[in-house]
Steps between C-alpha positions, in 0.01 A plus 500: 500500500532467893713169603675336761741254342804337599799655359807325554820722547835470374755417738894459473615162589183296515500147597514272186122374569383822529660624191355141355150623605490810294612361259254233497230756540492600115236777454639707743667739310788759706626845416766672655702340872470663876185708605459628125382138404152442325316181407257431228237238463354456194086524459558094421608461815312721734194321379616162531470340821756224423738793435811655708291792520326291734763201610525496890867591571693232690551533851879455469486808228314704754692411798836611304349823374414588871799447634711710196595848476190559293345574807712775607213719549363294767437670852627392803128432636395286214783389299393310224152688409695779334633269248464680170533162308165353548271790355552757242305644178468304175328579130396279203772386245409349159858437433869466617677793534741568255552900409529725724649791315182659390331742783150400596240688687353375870151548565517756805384437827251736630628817675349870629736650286304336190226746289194210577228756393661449137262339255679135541526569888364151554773328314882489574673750360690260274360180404592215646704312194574144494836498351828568656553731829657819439879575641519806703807711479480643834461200692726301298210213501260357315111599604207307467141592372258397784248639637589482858797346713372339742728266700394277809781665694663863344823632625471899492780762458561471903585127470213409721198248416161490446185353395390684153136668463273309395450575064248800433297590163331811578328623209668361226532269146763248523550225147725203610529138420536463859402660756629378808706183584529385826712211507689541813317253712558272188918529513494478889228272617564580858409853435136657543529873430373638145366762309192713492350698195237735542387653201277820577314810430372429108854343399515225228743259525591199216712221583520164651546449875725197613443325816428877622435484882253772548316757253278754569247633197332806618300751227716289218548337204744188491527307185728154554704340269601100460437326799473743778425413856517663846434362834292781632310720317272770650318698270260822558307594248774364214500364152678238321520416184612190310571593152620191358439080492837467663466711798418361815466604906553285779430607863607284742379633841133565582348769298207758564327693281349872573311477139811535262516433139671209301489599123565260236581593165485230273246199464496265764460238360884528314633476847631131555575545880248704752573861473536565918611238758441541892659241703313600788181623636320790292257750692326815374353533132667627193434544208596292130478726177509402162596757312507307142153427325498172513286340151472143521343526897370154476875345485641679780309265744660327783896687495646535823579871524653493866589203718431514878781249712260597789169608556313779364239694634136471278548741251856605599507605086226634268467568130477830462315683156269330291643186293199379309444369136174375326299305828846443662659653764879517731514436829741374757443164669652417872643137504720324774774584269483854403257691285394430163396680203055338459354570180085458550194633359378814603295546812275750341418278233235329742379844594431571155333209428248495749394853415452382193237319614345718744461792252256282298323369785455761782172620371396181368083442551232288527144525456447402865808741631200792383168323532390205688133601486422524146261258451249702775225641288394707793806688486567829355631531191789717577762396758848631636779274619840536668764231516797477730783247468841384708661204386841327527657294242820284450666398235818258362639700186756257262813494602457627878496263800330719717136639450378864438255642696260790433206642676246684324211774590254638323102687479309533252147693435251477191147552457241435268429830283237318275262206505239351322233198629200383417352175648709227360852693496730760628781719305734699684792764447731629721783667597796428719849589597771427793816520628720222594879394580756249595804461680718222417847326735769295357770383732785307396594245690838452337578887571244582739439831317160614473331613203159713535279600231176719462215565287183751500262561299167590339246328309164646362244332237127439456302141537174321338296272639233315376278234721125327508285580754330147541303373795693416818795682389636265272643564115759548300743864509782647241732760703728667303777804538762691396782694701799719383793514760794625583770466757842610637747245606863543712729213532778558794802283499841487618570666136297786544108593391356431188102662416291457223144561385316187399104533332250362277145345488361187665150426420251211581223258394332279775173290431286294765197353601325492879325174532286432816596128670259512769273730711314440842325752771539424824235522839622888530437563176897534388501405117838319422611454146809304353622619161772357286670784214685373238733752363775575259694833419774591264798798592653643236841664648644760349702740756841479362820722599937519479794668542827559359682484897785664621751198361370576174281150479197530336203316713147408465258357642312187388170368512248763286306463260383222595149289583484373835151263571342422826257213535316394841169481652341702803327261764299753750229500744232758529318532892226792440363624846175598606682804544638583184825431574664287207824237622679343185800283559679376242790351362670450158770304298651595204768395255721792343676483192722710352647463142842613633735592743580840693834604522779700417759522149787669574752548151296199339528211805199453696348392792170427607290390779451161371172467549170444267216333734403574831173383694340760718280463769236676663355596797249821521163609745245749335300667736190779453437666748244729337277485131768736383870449670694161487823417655708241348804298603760256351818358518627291230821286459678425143782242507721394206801307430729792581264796608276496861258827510276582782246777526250667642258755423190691599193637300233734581221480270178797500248532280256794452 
């Protein structure tokens, strides 16, 4: 261990009250009189505050020493620094000393003349050993296993004074209780000089630091013991490790980060007092690793892993790695008081569950999304039609307070390959196909971490449909289809990228009747026309997909196999020009029901978009610009309780 401690020397003839205070001083424990003396403190003592490890030494103590022949060494220009009583070398002792007969081995301090390309060239060449120190024949003297002697003021072989170099680990593995104990400024109150540690070049140090003034991590491993602490620590790309419940760091000076590592070995939530303490301010960003699987996730919500005295900067520590079980997942939560350990649900679950949804209703149809003009008897019978779509959609998942949205895209094409009429009916049979995709955003607001997701895919299928070709246009239709589709999903997190393939069949039954309100022809000769359509279709959904994902949770998505029904009715008005030229505005409501929820099940929990009904409005313009090419436009809006959907699309309709 490195140390400055007060070592009181033996003196002939002391004054009764300083022979009183030594003696009063029990766990201070002597060997040997003069300049050969050496002092032990027990591990007790050196880590207990209260101690006389750490007792400030009277003044009238101090002012006797300084003024004794202990000082003997001093120099003329400063002639109490150079007194050898108030610094010297320590080590741990578990017990008093008792036998000394029995030759022990020092741990060596480093040298040139050492072989440190040997295999255990990292390590002393004798361990350190916690028993008894070893009695040297040549120097008549007891020596002491430490690591380094490091003394606030060292009197070399000329006699003369001097500050010592600051401690150096350059490239090696040092095992101690403790590490360093800096208790100088403790015994003299008055006094303001300490010690600095730097610990360098891939070394890797265990051991606790006491009231250590200054330590420098650099390329390193440190691994503290009990209750460490340090006023300023500066650390360059470092690591430290807690390893146990009862080992703790407190910094006491402003700290700032460069993006090093905190590693914690056991479960947090064992810990009864914050792992890390800063008294001060805290700059920078570094990062908190668990390196224990942690089970039972949901219980280690709200622990207080470090405690902030001062302020932090916004994210001044991360979780690093993936901590996620079942829907839950680890994060770290900024409060006034430190940062916390926040158990919540996983921002990807929303992701999921909306693309649940989307994957059965991207290529949804309706009769009127192929063919507005199918009650025209002058028409052809055959007919081509192309569909594009945009649309935007939000949506409250359970268990999230803030909404996911998703925008959507999308053509389709089909075409009639076969059709049969007569006077009172058309049949006709098509084909169609398309391509379509979404992207979806969840962001956090807890965290602020956004979560993306995206989906594309392809759907192809054939259609029916059957109508009456009545006077004015009016009668009743059946439209009918089925599609097969398929699509690729990604889901990018803080955690990493999940993909899956989701498919199946939707298919669809819609039924209606065109009734004529009202007719009238103006001066000009334009005809106008006001129809009302009653209508009615049922969805069955059937795109389903999951994934086993990289925590080894099993999800799925929810919400196939399932009917969904739509009932409404089409108001529209019909202006036929002398020209030709056909304007049809319309608009539409509809109620939408769905037997049950989309959503996500992740290891047997779910949640859904809770969300069965929604009314849909509206708003469209059909215009024909020629006996065989129509151009069609609508926007319509769907609102539920927890779900808001917007889109628009538009269709190009030719018939040969």
């Amino acid at each position: 261990m490195i140390a400055f401690l007060f070592i009181p020397y033996s003196v002939s003839g002391q004054p009764k009250y300083v022979q009183e205070y030594f003696v009063k001083e029990i766990g201070i424990q002597r060997l040997g009189e003069g300049s050969g003396a050496f002092v032990f403190y027990s591990l007790k003592d050196m880590l207990d505050r209260d101690s006389v490890a750490w007792r400030p030494v009277p003044k009238q103590i101090i002012d006797y020493i300084t003024n004794t022949e202990a000082c003997y060494f001093s120099q003329p220009d400063s002639p109490k620094d150079g007194c050898e009583l108030f610094g010297s070398n320590t080590y741990e002792k578990k017990w008093f000393l008792t036998d000394f007969s029995e030759k022990k081995y020092e741990a060596e301090q480093e040298g040139e003349w050492y072989d440190f390309d040997a295999p255990y060239a990292k390590h002393f060449v004798h361990p350190f050993r916690e028993d008894i120190p070893f009695y040297s024949e040549s120097e008549k003297r007891y020596k002491l296993p430490v690591l380094y002697q490091s003394y606030l003021y060292n009197n070399d072989e000329a006699g003369k004074t001097s500050r010592p170099l600051n401690a150096l680990i350059n490239n090696r593995v040092y095992d101690f209780n403790v590490l360093a104990i800096d208790n100088y400024r403790s015994k003299f109150p008055d006094e303001t000089r300490g010690l600095t540690l730097t610990v360098k070049n891939q070394s890797e140090v265990r051991g606790a630091t006491l009231q250590l003034l200054r330590m420098v991590l650099q390329d390193s491993l440190w691994e503290p013991r009990f209750d460490s602490d340090v006023y300023n620590l500066e650390t360059q790309n470092a690591n430290i490790r807690f390893n146990s419940t009862n080992t703790r760091l407190t910094v006491h000076e402003n700290y700032q980060s460069d993006g090093s590592r905190f590693f914690i070995k056991f479960n947090p939530k064992e810990a009864t007092q914050p792992v890390l303490t800063f008294d001060k301010d805290v700059t920078g960003t570094s990062n908190i690793i668990f390196e224990t699987p942690i089970e039972d996730l949901k219980s280690l919500d709200g622990h207080q892993i470090i405690k902030v005295n001062g302020r932090a900067d916004k994210h001044a520590f991360r979780l690093s790695g993936k901590h996620q079980k079942g829907i839950y997942t680890l994060s770290l939560q900024q409060r006034p008081e430190g940062f916390f350990t926040k158990v919540q649900e996983r921002d990807d679950i929303a992701i999921y569950a909306q693309q649940a949804q989307a994957a059965n209703t991207l290529f949804a149809l309706r009769l009127n999304n192929k063919n507005s003009d199918i009650f025209d008897r002058t028409l052809p019978r055959k007919g081509l039609w192309l569909r594009l779509i945009s649309g935007h959609l939000s949506q409250n998942v359970q268990g999230k307070t803030a909404p996911v949205e998703g925008n959507r895209k999308g053509i389709q094409l089909g075409g009639d390959v076969f059709s049969l009429q007569n006077q009172d009916y058309q049949l006709s049979f098509g084909l169609m196909g398309g391509q379509a995709e979404q992207r979806s955003t969840f962001r956090n607001p807890d965290t602020d971490n956004l979560t993306t997701g995206s989906m594309k895919g392809l759907g192809a299928g054939v259609y029916a449909t059957w109508h009456q070709l009545q006077d004015k246009q009016t009668g009743a239709y059946v439209d009918s289809w089925v599609q097969y589709q398929r699509f690729r999903h990604n889901i990018n997190s803080e955690e990493g990228v999940e993909s899956f393939t989701s498919k199946g069949i939707t298919a669809s039954i819609e039924a209606g009747y065109n009734a004529l309100l009202a007719e009238h022809v103006t001066r000009k000769g334009t005809q106008i026309r006001f129809y009302l359509q009653p209508q009615a279709q049922l969805t069955y959904l059937g795109v389903n997909g999951g994934l086993t994902d990289s925590g080894d949770s099993k999800v799925n998505l929810l919400g196939s196999r399932q009917l969904q029904s739509r009932v409404g009715t089409q108001a529209k008005a019909q202006f036929t020009f002398t020209n030709g030229v056909i304007f049809q505005p319309f608009v539409a409501v509809n109620s939408i029901y769905q037997q049950k929820p989309f959503g996500v099940e992740i290891d047997n929990e779910r949640r859904v978009i809770n969300n069965k009904v929604a009314i849909e409005s509206q708003l469209g313009v059909v215009v024909k610009i020629k006996s065989h090419l129509t151009l069609q436009a609508t926007f319509n809006r769907q609102t539920g309780k927890h779900y808001h959907a917007k889109q628009g699309a538009l269709n190009l309709q030719w018939t040969f």
